[in-house]
C-alpha positions in Angstrom: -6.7 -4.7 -5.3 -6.6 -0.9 -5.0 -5.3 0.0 -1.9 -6.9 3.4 0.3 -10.3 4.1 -1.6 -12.0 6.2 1.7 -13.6 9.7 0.8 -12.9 12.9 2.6 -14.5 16.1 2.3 -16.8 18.0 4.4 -19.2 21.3 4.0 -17.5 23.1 6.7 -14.4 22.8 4.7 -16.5 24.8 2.2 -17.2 27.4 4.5 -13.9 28.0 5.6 -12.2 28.9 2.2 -15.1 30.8 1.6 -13.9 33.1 4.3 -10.4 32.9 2.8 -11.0 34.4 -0.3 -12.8 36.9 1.2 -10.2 38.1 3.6 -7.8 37.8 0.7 -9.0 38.3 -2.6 -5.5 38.9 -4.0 -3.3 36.3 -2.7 -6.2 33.4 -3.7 -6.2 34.9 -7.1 -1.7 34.7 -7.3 -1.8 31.2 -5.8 -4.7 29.3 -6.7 -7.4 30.2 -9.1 -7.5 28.1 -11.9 -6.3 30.4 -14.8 -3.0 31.2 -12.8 -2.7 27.4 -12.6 -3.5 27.0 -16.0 -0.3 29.8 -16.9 1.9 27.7 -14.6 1.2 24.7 -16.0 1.3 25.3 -19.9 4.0 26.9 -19.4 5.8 23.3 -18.5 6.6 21.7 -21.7 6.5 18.2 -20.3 3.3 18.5 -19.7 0.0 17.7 -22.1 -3.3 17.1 -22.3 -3.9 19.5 -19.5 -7.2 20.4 -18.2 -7.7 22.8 -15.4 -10.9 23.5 -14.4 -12.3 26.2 -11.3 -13.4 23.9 -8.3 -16.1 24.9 -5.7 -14.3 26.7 -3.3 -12.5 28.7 -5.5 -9.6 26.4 -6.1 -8.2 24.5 -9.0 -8.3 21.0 -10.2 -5.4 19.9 -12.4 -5.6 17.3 -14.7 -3.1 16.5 -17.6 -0.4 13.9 -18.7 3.2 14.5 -17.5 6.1 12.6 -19.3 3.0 10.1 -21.0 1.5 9.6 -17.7 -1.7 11.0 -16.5 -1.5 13.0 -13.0 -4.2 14.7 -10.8 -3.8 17.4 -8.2 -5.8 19.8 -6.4 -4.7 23.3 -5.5 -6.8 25.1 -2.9 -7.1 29.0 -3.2 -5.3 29.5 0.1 -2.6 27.4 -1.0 0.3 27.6 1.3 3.0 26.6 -1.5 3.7 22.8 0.0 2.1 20.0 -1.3 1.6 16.1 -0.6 1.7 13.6 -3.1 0.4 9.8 -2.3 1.6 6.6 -4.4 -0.9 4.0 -4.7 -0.7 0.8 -3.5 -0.9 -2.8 -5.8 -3.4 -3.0 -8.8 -3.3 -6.4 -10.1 -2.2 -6.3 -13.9 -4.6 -6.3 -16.9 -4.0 -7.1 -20.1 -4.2 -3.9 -22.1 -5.4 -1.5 -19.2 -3.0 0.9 -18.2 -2.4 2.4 -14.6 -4.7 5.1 -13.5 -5.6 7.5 -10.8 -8.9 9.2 -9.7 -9.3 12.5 -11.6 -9.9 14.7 -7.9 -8.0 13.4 -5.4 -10.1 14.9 -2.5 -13.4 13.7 -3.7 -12.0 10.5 -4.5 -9.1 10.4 -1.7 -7.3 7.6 -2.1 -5.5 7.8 1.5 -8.0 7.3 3.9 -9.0 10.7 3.9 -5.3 12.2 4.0 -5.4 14.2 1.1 -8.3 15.5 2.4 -7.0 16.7 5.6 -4.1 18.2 3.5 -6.3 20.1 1.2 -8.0 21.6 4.2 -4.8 22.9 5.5 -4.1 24.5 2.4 -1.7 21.6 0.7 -2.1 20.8 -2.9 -2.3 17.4 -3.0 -2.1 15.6 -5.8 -1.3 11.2 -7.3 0.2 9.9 -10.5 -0.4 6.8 -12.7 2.8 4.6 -12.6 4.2 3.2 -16.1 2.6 -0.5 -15.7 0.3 -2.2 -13.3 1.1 -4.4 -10.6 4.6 -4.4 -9.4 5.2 -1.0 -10.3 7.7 0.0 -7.2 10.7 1.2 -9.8 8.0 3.6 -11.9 6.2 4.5 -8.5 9.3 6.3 -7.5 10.2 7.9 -10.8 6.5 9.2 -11.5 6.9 10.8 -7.8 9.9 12.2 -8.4 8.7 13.5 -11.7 5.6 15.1 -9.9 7.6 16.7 -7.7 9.5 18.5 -9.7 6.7 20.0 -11.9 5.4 21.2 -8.7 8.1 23.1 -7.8 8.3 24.9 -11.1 5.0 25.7 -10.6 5.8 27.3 -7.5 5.6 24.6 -4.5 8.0 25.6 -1.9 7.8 21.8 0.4 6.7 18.8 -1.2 5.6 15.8 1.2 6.0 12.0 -0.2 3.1 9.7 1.2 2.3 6.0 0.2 0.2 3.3 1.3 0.6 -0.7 0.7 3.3 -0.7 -2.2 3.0 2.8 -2.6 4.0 2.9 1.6 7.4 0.6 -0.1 7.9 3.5 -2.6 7.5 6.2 -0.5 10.1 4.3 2.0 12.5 3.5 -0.7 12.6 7.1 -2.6 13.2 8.7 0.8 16.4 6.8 0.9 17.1 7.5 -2.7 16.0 10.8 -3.5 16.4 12.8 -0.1 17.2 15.9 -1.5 13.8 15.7 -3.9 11.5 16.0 -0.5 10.9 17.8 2.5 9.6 14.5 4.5 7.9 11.1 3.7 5.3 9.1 5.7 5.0 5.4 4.4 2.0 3.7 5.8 1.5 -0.4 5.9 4.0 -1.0 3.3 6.6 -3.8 2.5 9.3 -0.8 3.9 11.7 -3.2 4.5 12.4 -6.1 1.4 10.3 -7.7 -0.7 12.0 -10.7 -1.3 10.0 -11.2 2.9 6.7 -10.2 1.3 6.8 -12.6 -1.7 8.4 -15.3 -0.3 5.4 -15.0 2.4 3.1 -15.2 0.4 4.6 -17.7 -2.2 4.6 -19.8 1.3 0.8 -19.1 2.3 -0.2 -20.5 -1.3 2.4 -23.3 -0.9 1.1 -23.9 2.3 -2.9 -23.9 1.3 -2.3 -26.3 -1.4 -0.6 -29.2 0.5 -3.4 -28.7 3.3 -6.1 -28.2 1.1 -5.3 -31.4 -1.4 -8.1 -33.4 -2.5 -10.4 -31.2 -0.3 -13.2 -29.5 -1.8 -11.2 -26.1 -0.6 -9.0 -26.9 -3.7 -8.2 -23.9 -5.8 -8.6 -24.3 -9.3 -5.7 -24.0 -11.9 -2.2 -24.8 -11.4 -0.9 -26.0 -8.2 3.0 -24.4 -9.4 3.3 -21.7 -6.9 6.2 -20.0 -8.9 3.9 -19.2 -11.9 0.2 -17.7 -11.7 -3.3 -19.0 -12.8 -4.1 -16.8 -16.0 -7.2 -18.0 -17.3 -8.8 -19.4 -14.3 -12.6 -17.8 -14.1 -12.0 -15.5 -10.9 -15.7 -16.5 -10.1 -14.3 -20.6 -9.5 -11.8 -19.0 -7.2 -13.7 -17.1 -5.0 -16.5 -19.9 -4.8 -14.1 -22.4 -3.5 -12.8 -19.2 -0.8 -16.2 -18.7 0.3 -16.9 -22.5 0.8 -14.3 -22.9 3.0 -14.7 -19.3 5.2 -18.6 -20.0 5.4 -18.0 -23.8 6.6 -15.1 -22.5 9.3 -17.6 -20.5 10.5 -20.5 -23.0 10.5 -18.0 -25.2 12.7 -15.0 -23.8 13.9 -13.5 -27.2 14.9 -14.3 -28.9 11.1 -12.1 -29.0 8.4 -12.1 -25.9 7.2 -11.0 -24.2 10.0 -8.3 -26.9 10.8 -7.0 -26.0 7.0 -7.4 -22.3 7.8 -5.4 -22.4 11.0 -2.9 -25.2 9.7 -1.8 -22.9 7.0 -0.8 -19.9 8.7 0.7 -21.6 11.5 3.5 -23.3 9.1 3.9 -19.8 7.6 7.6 -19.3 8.7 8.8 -16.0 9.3 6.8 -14.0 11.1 3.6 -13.9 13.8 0.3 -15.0 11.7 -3.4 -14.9 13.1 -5.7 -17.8 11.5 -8.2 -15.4 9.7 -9.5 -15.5 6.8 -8.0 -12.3 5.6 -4.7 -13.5 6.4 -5.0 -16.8 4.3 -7.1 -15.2 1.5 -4.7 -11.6 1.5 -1.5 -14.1 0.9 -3.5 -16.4 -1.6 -4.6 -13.4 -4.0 -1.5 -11.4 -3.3 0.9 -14.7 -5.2 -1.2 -15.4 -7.1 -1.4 -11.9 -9.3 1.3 -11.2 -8.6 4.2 -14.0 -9.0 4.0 -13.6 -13.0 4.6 -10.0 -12.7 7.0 -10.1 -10.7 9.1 -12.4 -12.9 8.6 -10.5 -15.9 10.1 -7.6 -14.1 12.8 -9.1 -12.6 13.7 -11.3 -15.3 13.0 -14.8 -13.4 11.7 -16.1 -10.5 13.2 -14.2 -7.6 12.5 -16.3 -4.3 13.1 -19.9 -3.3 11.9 -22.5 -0.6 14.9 -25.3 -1.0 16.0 -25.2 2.3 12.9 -23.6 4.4 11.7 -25.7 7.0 7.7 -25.7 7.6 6.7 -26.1 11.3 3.6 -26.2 12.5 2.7 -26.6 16.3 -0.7 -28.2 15.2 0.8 -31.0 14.1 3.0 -33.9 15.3 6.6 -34.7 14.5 5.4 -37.0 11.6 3.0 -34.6 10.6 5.6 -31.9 10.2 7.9 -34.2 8.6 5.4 -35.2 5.9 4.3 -31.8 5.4 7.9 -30.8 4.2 8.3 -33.8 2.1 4.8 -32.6 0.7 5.4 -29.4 -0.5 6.5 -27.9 -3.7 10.7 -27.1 -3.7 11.7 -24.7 -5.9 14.9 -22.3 -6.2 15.1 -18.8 -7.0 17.2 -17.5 -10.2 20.5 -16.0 -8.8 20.2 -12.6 -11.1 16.7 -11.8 -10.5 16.6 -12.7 -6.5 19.5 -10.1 -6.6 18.6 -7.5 -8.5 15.3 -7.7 -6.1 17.5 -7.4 -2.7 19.3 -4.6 -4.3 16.7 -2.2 -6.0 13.8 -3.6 -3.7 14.9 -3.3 -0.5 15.6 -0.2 2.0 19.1 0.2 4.1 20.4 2.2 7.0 20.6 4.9 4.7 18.4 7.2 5.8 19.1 11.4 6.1 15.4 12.4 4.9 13.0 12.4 7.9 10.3 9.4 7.5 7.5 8.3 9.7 6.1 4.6 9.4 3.0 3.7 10.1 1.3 0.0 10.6 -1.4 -1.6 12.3 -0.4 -4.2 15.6 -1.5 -6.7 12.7 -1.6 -6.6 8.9 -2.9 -9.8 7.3 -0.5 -8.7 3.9 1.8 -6.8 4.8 3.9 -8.1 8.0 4.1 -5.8 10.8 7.6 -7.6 11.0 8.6 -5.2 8.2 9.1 -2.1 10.6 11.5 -4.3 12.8 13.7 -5.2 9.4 14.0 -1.1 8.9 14.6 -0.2 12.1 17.4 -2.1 12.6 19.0 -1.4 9.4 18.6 2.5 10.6 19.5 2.1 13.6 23.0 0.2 12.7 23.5 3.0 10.6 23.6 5.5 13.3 20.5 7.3 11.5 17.6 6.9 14.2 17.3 10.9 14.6 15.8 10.6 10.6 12.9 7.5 11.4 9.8 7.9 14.0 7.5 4.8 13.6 3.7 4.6 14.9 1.2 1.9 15.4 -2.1 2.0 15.2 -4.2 -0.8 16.6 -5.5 -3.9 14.4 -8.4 -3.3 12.3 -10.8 -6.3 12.4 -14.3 -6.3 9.8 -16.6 -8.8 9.3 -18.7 -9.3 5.9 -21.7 -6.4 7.1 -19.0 -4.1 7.0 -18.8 -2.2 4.1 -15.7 -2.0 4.2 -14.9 -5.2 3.7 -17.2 -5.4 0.3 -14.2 -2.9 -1.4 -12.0 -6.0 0.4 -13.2 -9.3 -1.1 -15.8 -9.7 -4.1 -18.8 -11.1 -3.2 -18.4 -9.8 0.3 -21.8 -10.3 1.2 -22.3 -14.2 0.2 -19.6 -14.8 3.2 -20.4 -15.6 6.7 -19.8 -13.5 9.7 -15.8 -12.8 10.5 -13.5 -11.2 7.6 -10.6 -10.7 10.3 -7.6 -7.8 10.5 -8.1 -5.2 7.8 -4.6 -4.5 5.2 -4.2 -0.7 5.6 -6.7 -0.3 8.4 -6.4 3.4 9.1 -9.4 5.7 10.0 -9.1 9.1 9.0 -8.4 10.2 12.4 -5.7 8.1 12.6 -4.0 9.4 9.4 -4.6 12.3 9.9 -2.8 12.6 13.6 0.3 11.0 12.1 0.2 13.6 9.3 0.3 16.6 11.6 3.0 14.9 13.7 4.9 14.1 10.5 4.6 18.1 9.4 5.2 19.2 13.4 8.7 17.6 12.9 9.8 18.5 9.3 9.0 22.4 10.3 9.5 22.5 14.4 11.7 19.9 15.0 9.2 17.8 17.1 9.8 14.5 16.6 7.1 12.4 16.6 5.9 10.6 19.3 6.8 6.9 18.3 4.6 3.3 20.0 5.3 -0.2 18.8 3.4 -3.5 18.5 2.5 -5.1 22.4 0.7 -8.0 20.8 -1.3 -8.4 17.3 -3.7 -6.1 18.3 -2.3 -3.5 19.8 
C-alpha cells in the first residue's frame, strides 16, 4: 500500500513558465534546460543509466540510477537552485520486485500534489527507490541523503526533506540524524515518534480481531500466530472475509459484525481508536505484511504482549478477564526490540527545523505519535526547532474514489470506509509547505494547532 498517489499539475502552470523563459532566455537556458542538466549530471560518476529528456515547459526531467538505485527529479527552467525531495511511504514486499518510484514526479506526484506546488514555485523536486521493500526506514534515509548530495553538486543551493506514512518516519528521523544535510523537513502522518508503538498496535488489532472473530465466519484465513505473517494465503480469501463483515455491519449496525468491529478497537490499548472499518482493516493489513519483514530486518521478533492488559468498556469484568486469558502471549527478542528503540525511534534531539503534520484521526498511524515527539523535544529544551499542524479527519466511503486506491475491491463494499491514512488535500499540503519555507528563510514560525477531538 503506496502511500500519496494524488496528481498535480495544471495548464496555467504552463503558461506561466512560458512567460519565464521569455523574460529570461538566458538564465532558463544556465539552470534548467535539459542539456545543461544532462552536463551536470554525467559529469557525477555515481550516477548511470541517466536519461534526461526536455519537458513541456522548457524544463528537464531526470531519470537515472544513483548508487544502484533508480531516482527521478524534475527541474523547471526557472529553477530557483532549492529543491524538495519526498520519501515514500510502506510498499508491502514482493518477492523479486524491487522498490520503485514514478518516472515524473509532477505528473505522477506522489505527495498529494506537493511536488507539484513545489515545481510551480520553481523547486526541483525529485523521489528515490529505497534498497528493499517494505520496512525500508534505514535505506529511506540513506537514499535521501544520497539524493541530496548529488543535487548539490549539481548546483542546488537548499534542499527540503519531505515524507509521508513511513517516508513522514524517515523524514522525521534523518532530520535528527543528518541536520547538517538539509535546509528543513516536513514529515506528514508518519510513525515520527517509535515504531516499536506502531507495530505493537497493530500486532494488537490483529491479536485482537482474531479472539473476537473465532469461529465466526469473519475468520481470516491462514495462521492465527500474530508474530509471523500469512504468505501464501490468496489475498482474494482475505478481502472476501473483510467485505463480509464491513457489508453486514452496515446491513445492521447492532449485529455481529459490528459488535466485532467495535469490540476490537476498543481493547486496542494505547491510544484513542474510532470503530471503522479503516481502522480495523488499516491495522489488520499493516501486521500482517509487515511482521515478517520486520523480523528479517531486525533479526527477530521485536515487540511483545506478556504483560499487556486488554480492556474493553463493551464488555464485563468476566468478559475482560476471559478475553486476556484468550489471547495469543508472546515476548519480544531482547536484541531486535532494542536495536528497534534505538535506530527506529526519534529523541529530543532536534537542531534542524521540522514541521509535523497529521490529521485529528489517522486509522494507521496514531495521532498519539506527535504527543511522543513533542515531549521528547520539548525535554530537550529544543521546541524553537518543531512546529506541528493538524489538519482535520478525512472520512470516505466506498463511492469515493479515493477510497478504491485504499482497499481492493472498493466498490463490492457497502457505504462507510471511515478516516482516511494520509488524508491531506492539496490545499492543505500545500499551506503547510509555504509555512514550512516562510520559516526556514524569514524566520516565521509556523503557526502550530493540535488535536480537540478525533476530528478536529
Amino acid at each position: 500500500m503506496r502511500h500519496f498517489c494524488n496528481r498535480a499539475a495544471t495548464s496555467a502552470l504552463a503558461a506561466g513558465f512560458a512567460l519565464v523563459m521569455a523574460a529570461a532566455p538566458v538564465i532558463a537556458r544556465q539552470l534548467g534546460d535539459a542539456s545543461s542538466m544532462r552536463a551536470r549530471f554525467q559529469a557525477a560518476p555515481e550516477v548511470k543509466r541517466l536519461k534526461v529528456v526536455e519537458t513541456a515547459d522548457g524544463g528537464s526531467q531526470v531519470n537515472a540510477e544513483l548508487n544502484g538505485r533508480m531516482f527521478a527529479l524534475r527541474i523547471p527552467p526557472n529553477w530557483n537552485k532549492q529543491a524538495v525531495l519526498f520519501a515514500h511511504g510502506y510498499t508491502p514486499p514482493r518477492t523479486g520486485k524491487a522498490d520503485t518510484v514514478s518516472a515524473d514526479p509532477v505528473v505522477d506526484d506522489p505527495a498529494h500534489g506537493l511536488l507539484g506546488t513545489a515545481y510551480a514555485q520553481g523547486y526541483a523536486v525529485g523521489h528515490t527507490a529505497y534498497d528493499k521493500l517494505g520496512f525500508a526506514v534505514a535505506s529511506g534515509i540513506v537514499r535521501n541523503v544520497a539524493l541530496e548530495r548529488l543535487l548539490r553538486k549539481i548546483g542546488a543551493k537548499k534542499v527540503f526533506l519531505t515524507g509521508g506514512s513511513m517516508g513522514g518516519s524517515i523524514t522525521a528521523l534523518a532530520s535528527q540524524l543528518h541536520p547538517k544535510e538539509f535546509d528543513g523537513a516536513m514529515a506528514m502522518c508518519g510513525p515520527v515518534s517509535d515504531w516499536t508503538y506502531t507495530l505493537q498496535h497493530v500486532a494488537d488489532v490483529r491479536n485482537l480481531y482474531n479472539y473476537f472473530s473465532r469461529r465466526t465466519p469473519y475468520e481470516l484465513p491462514g495462521s492465527k500466530d500474530v508474530t509471523t505473517g500469512i504468505n501464501g494465503i490468496n489475498p482474494v480469501a482475505f478481502f472476501l472475509n473483510l467485505r463480509k463483515l464491513q457489508n453486514d455491519a452496515v446491513s445492521d449496525p447492532k449485529g455481529p459484525a459490528a459488535q466485532i468491529i467495535a469490540r476490537t478497537m476498543s481493547a486496542a490499548p494505547g491510544m484513542r481508536n474510532k470503530a471503522d472499518f479503516a481502522t480495523l482493516s488499516s491495522g489488520l493489513i499493516l501486521a500482517i505484511a509487515s511482521i515478517d519483514d520486520a523480523r528479517q530486518v531486525l533479526g527477530g521478533l521485536p515487540i511483545g504482549n506478556r504483560d499487556v492488559v486488554y480492556q474493553s468498556s463493551l464488555l464485563s469484568d468476566a468478559e475482560n478477564a476471559a478475553l486476556n486469558e484468550g489471547v495469543q502471549r508472546y515476548e519480544a527478542d531482547p536484541a531486535p526490540r532494542a536495536k528497534l528503540i534505538r535506530d527506529y525511534s526519534t529523541t529530543g534531539n532536534q537542531h534542524m527545523k521540522l514541521l509535523t503534520v497529521h490529521n485529528a484521526y489517522d486509522p494507521l498511524v496514531a495521532y498519539e505519535h506527535e504527543d511522543r515527539l513533542r515531549s521528547r523535544v520539548e525535554r530537550a529544551g529544543n521546541l524553537k526547532a518543531l512546529a506541528q499542524q493538524t489538519w482535520p479527519t478525512l472520512t470516505l466511503s466506498f463511492t469515493a474514489p479515493a477510497a478504491k486506491t485504499l482497499v481492493p475491491a472498493a466498490e463490492t463494499f457497502k457505504g462507510f470506509y471511515g478516516a482516511a491514512h494520509c488524508g491531506f488535500t492539496k490545499e492543505q499540503m500545500s499551506k503547510s509547505f509555504n509555512d514550512l519555507i516562510a520559516w526556514t528563510s524569514d524566520g516565521i514560525k509556523p503557526r502550530e494547532s493540535f488535536r480537540k477531538n478525533l476530528d478536529q
